[in-house]
C-alpha positions in Angstrom: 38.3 0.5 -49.3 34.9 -0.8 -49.3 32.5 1.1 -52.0 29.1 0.7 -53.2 27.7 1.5 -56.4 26.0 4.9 -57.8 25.1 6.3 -60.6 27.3 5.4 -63.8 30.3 7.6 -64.2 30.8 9.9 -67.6 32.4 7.0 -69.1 29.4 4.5 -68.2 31.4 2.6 -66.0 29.1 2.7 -62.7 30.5 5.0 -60.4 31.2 4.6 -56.6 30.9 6.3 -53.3 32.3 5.8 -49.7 30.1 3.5 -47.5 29.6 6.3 -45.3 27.9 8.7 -47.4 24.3 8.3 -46.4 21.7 8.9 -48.9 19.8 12.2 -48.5 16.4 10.8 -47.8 17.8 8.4 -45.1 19.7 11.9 -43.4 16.3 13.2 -43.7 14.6 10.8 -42.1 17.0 11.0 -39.2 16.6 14.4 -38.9 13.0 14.2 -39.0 13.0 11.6 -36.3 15.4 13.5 -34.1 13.2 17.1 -34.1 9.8 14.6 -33.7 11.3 12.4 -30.9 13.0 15.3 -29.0 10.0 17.5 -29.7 8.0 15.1 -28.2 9.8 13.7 -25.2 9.8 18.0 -24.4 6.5 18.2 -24.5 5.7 15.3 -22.6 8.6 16.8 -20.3 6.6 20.1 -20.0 3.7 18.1 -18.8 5.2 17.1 -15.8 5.9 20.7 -14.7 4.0 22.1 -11.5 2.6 24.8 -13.6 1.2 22.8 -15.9 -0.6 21.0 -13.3 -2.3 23.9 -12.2 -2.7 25.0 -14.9 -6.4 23.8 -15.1 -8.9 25.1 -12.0 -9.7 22.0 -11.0 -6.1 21.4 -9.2 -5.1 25.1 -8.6 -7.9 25.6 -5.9 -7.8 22.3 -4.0 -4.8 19.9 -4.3 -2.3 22.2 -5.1 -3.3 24.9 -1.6 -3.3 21.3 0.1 0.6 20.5 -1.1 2.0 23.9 -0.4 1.6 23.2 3.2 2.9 19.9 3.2 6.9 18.9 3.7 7.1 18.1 -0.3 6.7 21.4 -0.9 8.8 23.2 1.7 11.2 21.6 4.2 14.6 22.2 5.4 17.1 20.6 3.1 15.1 22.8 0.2 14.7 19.7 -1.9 10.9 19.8 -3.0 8.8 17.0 -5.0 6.6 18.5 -7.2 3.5 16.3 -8.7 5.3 14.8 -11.5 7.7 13.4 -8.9 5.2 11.2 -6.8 2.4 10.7 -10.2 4.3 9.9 -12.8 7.2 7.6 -13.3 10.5 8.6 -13.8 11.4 5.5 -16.4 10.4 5.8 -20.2 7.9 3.2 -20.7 6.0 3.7 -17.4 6.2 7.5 -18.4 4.4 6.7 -21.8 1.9 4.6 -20.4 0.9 6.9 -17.5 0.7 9.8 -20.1 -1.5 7.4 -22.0 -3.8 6.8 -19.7 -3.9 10.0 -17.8 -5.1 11.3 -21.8 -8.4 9.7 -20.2 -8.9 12.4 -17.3 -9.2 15.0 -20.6 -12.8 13.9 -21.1 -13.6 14.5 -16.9 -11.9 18.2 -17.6 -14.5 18.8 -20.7 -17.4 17.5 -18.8 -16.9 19.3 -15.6 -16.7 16.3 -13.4 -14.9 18.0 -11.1 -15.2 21.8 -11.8 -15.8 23.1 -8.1 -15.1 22.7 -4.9 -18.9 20.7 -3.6 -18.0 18.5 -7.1 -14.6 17.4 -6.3 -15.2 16.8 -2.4 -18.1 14.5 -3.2 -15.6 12.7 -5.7 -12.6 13.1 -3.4 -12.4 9.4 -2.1 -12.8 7.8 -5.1 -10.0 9.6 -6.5 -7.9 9.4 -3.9 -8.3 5.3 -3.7 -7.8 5.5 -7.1 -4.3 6.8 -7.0 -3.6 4.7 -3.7 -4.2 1.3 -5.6 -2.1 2.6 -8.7 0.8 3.3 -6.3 0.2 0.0 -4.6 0.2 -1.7 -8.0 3.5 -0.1 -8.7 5.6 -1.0 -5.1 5.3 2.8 -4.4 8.0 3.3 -7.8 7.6 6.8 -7.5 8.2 7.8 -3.8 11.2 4.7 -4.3 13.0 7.5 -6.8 13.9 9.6 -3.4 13.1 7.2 -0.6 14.4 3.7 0.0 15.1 1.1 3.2 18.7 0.8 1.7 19.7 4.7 2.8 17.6 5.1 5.5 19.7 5.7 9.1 16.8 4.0 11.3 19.6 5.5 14.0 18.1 9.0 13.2 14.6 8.1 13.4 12.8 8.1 16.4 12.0 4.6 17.8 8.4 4.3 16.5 9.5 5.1 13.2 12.6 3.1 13.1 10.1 -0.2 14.2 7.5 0.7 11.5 9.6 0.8 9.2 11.9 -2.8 9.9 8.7 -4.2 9.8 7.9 -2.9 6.6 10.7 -3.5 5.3 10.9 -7.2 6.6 6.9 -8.2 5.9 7.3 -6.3 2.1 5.2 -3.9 2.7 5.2 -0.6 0.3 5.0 3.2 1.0 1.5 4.2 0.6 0.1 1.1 3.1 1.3 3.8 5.4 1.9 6.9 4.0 -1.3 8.5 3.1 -2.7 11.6 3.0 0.8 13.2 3.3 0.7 16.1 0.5 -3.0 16.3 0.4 -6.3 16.2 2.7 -7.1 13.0 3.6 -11.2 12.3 2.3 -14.1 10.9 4.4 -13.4 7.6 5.1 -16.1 7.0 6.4 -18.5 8.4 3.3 -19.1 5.2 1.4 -19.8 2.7 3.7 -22.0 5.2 6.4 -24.0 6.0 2.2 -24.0 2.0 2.2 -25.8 1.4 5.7 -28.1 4.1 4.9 -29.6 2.7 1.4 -29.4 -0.5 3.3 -31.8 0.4 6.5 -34.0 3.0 4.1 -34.9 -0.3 1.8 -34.9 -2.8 4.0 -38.7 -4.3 4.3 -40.4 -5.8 7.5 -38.5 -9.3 7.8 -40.9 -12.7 6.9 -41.0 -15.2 10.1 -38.3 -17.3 9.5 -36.1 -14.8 8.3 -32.6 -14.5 9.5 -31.6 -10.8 9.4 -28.9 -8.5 10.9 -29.2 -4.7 12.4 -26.2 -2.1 11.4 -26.4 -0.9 15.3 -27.3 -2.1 18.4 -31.0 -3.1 19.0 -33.1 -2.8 22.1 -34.8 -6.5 23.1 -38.2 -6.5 25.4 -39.3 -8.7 26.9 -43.0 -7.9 25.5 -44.2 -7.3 22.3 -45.7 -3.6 23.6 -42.1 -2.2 24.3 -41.1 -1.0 27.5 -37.7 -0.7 29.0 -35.0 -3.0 27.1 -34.1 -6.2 29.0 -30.9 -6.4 26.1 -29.6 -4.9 23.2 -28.5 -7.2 20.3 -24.5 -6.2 19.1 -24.3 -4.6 15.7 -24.0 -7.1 12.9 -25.3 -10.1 15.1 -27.6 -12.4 13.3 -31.0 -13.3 14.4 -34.1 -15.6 13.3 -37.6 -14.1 13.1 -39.5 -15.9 15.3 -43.3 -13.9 15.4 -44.4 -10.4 14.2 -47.5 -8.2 15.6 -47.2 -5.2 13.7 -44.2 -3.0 13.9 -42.7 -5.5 16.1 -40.9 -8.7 15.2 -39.9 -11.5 18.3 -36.3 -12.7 17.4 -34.1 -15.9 18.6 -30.3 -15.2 18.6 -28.1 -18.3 19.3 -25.8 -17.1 22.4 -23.2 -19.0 24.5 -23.0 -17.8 28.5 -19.8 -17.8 29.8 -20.0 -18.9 34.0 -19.4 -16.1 36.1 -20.3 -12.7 33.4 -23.8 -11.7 33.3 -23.9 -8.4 31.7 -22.6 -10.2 28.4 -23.7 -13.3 26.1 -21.3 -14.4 23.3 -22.0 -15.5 19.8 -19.6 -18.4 20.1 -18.2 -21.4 22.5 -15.0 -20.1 24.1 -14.3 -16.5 22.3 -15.3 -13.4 23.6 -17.5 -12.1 20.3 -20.2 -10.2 22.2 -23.6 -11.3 20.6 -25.9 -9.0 23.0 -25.4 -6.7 26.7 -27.7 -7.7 28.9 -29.4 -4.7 30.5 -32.1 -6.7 32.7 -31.1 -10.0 33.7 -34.1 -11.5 35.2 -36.3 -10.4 33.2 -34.4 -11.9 29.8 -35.4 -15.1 28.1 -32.9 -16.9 27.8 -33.0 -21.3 27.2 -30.3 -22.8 28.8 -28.9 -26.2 27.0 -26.2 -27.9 27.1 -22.9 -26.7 29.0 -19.2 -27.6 27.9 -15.8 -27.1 29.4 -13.8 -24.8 27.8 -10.2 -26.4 28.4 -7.8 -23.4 28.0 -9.0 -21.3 30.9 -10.8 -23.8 32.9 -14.4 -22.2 32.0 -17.8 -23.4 31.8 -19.9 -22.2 28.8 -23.6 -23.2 28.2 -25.4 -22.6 25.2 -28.6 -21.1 25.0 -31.1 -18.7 23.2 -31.9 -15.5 24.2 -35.3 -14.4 23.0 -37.3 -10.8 22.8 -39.3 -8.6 21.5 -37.7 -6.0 19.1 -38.8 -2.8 16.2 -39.7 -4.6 12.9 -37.6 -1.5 11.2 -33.6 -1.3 10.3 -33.5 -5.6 9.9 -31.3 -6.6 6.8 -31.8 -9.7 5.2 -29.3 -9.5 2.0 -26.1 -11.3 3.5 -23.9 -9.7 0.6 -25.1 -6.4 0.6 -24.3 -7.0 4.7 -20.6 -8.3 3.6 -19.9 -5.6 1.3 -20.6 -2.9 3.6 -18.2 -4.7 6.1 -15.8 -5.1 3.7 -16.0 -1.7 2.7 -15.7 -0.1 6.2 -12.4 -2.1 7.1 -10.5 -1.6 3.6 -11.5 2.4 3.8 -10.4 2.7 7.7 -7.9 0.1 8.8 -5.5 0.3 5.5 -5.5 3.7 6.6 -1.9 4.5 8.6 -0.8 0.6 7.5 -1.1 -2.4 5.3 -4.6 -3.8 5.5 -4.0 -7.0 8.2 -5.7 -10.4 7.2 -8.5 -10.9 9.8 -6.6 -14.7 10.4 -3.7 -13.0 11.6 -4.8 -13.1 15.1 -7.4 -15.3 17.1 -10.7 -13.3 18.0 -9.7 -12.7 21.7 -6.6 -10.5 20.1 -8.8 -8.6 17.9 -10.3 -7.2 20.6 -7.2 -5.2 22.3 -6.0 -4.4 18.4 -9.4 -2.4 17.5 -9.3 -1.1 21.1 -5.8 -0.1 20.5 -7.1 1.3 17.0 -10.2 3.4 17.5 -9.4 6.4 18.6 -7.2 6.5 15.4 -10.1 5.9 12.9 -13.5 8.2 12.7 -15.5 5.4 13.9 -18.3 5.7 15.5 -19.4 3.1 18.3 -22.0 0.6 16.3 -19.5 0.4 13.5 -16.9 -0.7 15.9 -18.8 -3.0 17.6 -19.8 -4.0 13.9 -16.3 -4.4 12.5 -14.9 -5.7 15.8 -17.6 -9.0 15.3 -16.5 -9.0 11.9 -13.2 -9.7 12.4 -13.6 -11.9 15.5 -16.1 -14.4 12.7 -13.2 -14.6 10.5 -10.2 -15.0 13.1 -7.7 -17.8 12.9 -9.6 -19.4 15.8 -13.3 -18.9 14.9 -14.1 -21.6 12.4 -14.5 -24.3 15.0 -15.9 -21.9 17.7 -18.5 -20.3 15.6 -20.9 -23.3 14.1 -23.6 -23.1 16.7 -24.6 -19.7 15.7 -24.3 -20.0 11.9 
């Protein structure tokens, strides 16, 4: 039997125990780091509980009436996810770290950041895109733990459904591209970017001749500098060079392409459908013909041109990025809404235009900001970079 030494017997020859006899201050230390790491683990447990999350005001009054409505809370099989289940991973090490950094949200509770209702509604999108790009970061881990393509029975589902979610499921997609809003009230969507336009219009200065500037929403061209009725109204987002001023009014030049046989509409491009103004008085427009071109794929004859006009020196925005940001900001915040966000290349810029008339009646856009993000998209299509160099 295998011994190891002790303390020396009565007769001074060193004395032996078993190997299993552990030493008293290494079974301490077990026992120590047994009570520590289970008291721990329970109290990080006990943070996970549904009355500990409303525990504090803050979530009692606003998310929490918001989930007792939704099917997470009540449903018929009588399974119900509870916060924990969809904020905090299920898996040790995620766990820890999520704990970690949710310590963070202590210092909002002591300042108030949140406090009442008027405080956490003005915060309410931030948060919630917040927690959308953490479960996006993620794959969705948490709503994986009860959901998964593996056991769904697209059988069961109706038709719509069952599509969405094949394609998900083939393209990679994860849970919350689609699933938002489900447990709680969706925010304003629309808050940033409409905050955004409104700094941007309020600063912007009378443009310099020469300038080439940009309106948020349509604006009305005349064909004299005193006003009058509008002979066209420039499309939201179109770009435009400052030709003259005379006080409050600014003449501008937009590069246009006329498409043979449509007069109520000039286009920003050869060949593609990008509305750059409507035409509201034809003969009375100022337009320079130049050269035409065939357009090959329908047989079509397009003729560049300039359209010219009088216009209101106010609302013109010169800073490009400030331009792309609030574009940017207006298609993440609406279109990655009900799906994963699409890359403008995915389609050509004639397509674009049935997908956001397909779309808007599902987004709380209102008409200049689709006719803003619809021009967007159509500059950036898979088609437009060899369509689009004559207006640049």
């Amino acid at each position: 039997m295998t011994t190891s030494a002790d303390s020396d017997g009565p007769d001074g020859v060193p004395a032996t125990r078993p190997w299993w006899v552990i030493p008293a201050w290494v079974a301490f230390g077990i026992v120590v780091g047994i009570v520590g790491w289970g008291g721990f683990n329970t109290a990080m447990e006990a943070t996970n509980s549904l009355e500990f999350c409303i525990s504090c005001h803050e979530m009692r009054s606003t998310v929490h009436e918001e989930y007792k409505t939704s099917v997470h809370h009540a449903n018929a099989s009588g399974v119900r996810a509870v916060c924990s289940d969809c904020h905090v991973p299920k898996d040790w090490t995620h766990k820890l770290v999520r704990k970690i950094r949710a310590s963070g949200e202590l210092w909002a509770k002591l300042t108030g950041t949140i406090d009442t209702p008027e405080k956490f509604e003005a915060r309410r999108l931030a948060l919630a895109r917040h927690e959308w790009a953490r479960m996006r970061e993620s794959d969705s881990r948490e709503c994986r733990n009860c959901h998964s393509f593996e056991a769904m029975d697209f059988h069961k589902q109706r038709p719509k459904s069952a599509e969405a979610m094949k394609t998900a499921q083939e393209k990679g997609h994860t849970c919350i591209d689609c699933h938002k809003g489900i447990a709680h009230k969706l925010p304003d969507l629309t808050a940033r970017h409409r905050e955004m336009a409104r700094r941007m219009t309020e600063e912007a200065s009378v443009p310099a001749v020469g300038a080439t500037v940009s309106a948020l929403v349509a604006a009305d061209v005349h064909a004299e500098a005193a006003g009058g009725e509008p002979v066209a109204r420039i499309a939201p987002g179109m770009p435009v060079r400052v030709l003259a001023r005379e006080g409050e009014r600014i003449r501008v030049e937009a590069a246009i392409w006329q498409r043979e046989g449509t007069v109520r509409t000039v286009y920003a491009a050869f060949g593609r459908r990008i509305t750059a103004a409507t035409v509201v008085d034809g003969d009375r427009l100022e337009i320079e013909a130049g050269v035409a071109r065939l357009e090959p794929e329908r047989d079509e004859t397009w003729t560049e041109g300039r359209l010219r006009g009088w216009t209101g020196a106010r609302g013109w925005v010169s800073d490009a990025g400030r331009i792309e940001a609030y574009g940017t900001e207006m298609y993440d915040a609406n279109c990655s809404f009900c799906h994963a966000l699409p890359n403008p290349e995915a389609w050509d810029a004639e397509k674009w235009i049935s997908h956001i008339n397909a779309m808007r009646r599902m987004v709380p856009l209102e008409e200049n900001e689709i006719s803003f993000l619809l021009g967007r998209l159509q500059r950036r299509a898979k088609d437009a970079g060899t369509t689009l160099g004559a207006v640049r």
